[in-house]
N, C-alpha and C positions, 0 to 999 in steps of 0.2 A: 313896527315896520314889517317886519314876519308875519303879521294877521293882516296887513294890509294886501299882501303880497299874497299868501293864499285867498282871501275871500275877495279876490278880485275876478270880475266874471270873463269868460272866458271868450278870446274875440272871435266874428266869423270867418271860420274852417275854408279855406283856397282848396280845399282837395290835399293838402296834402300830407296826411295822414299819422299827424305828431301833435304833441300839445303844442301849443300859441308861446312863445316865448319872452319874455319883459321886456328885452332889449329890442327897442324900437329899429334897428336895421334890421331886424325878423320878420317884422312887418308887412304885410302885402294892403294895399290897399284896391279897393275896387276899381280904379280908374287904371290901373295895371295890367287887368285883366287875369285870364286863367294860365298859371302856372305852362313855361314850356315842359315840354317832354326832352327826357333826356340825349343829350347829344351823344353820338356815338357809342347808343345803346347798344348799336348791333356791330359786329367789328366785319370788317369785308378782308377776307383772307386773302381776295385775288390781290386787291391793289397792296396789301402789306408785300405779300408775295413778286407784285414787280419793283415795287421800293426799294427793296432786300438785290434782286439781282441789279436793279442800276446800280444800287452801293456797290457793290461787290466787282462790278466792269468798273467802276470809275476808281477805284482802290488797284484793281488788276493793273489799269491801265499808268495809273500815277509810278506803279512801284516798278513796270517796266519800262516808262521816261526815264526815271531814275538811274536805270540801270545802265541804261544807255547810255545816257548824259553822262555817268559816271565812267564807263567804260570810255568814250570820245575823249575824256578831259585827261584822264588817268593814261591811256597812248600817246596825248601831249603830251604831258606832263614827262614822260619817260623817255622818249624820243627828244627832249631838248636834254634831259642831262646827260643821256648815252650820245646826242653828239657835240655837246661841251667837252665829256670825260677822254671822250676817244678821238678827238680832233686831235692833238697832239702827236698821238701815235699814227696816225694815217698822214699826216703831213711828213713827219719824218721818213715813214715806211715811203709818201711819193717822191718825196728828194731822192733817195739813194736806189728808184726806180729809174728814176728819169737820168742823173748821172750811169748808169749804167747805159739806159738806151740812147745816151750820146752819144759812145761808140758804135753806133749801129749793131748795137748787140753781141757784138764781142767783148771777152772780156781786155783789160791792156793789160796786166799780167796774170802771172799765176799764183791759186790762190788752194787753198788746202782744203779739202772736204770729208767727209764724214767715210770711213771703209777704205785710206788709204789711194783714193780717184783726187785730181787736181781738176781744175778747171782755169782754162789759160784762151789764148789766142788760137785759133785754128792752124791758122798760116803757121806760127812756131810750132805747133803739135805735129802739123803735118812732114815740118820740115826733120825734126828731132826724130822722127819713125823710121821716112827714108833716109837721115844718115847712118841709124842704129843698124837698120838691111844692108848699109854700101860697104859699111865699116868691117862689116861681117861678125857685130855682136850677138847678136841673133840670127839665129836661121830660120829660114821660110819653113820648115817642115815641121818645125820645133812649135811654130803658134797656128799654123793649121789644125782644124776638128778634124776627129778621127776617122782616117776612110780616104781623106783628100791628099789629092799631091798638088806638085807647086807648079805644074806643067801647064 
């Protein structure tokens, strides 16, 4: 089978420049015609070159969607649980706003605050002042700044 297989004669040459092969899908036959030229023998730089920058825009352009869309959902997203967590405290904080501004913003009694200062009723504060002047626990001259008389 070896000598059959060398002294087998050699089939007619397509041009293309190798020995003839056994295997008959190697084959060209004449009604095929002459061998193409090869494709994209030559590479064209320009079109590789604009391929490369559309890829490059539509990568830019996806990963700052992304970003966005990310950002949009992520300010939901934080905006429903700060005001789930903090509704509690601002309703209570508006109760004991609004009980206050019942009295029309005065306070109804007196109430103790930070440096030894009260915070009360006006009317009673005003009235506690001039008794403490009528009584003559205090003297006018005594809580005057310095310079001033009582005239």
């Amino acid at each position: 089978m070896l000598e059959q297989w060398n002294n087998q004669k050699p089939l007619r040459s397509h041009g293309h420049g190798h020995e003839e092969h056994v295997d008959e899908w190697h084959h060209h036959d004449n009604v095929e015609g002459e061998p193409q030229e090869e494709h994209t023998g030559q590479v064209n730089t320009g079109i590789i070159l604009k391929w490369f920058v559309v890829i490059i825009v539509f990568v830019v352009a996806s990963i700052a969607f992304i970003m966005v869309y990310f950002n949009h959902y992520n300010t939901k997203m934080r905006a429903a649980n700060v005001e789930t967590s903090m509704s509690s405290d601002y309703l209570s904080y508006r109760l004991a706003t609004q009980e206050r501004l019942a009295t029309e913003g005065k306070p109804t009694r007196f109430t103790g605050l930070a440096g030894g200062k009260v915070q009360g009723p006006i009317s009673d504060a005003m009235k506690q002042v001039v008794d403490q002047y009528k009584s003559g626990a205090v003297k006018l001259g005594s809580t005057l700044p310095a310079g001033h008389t009582g005239k």
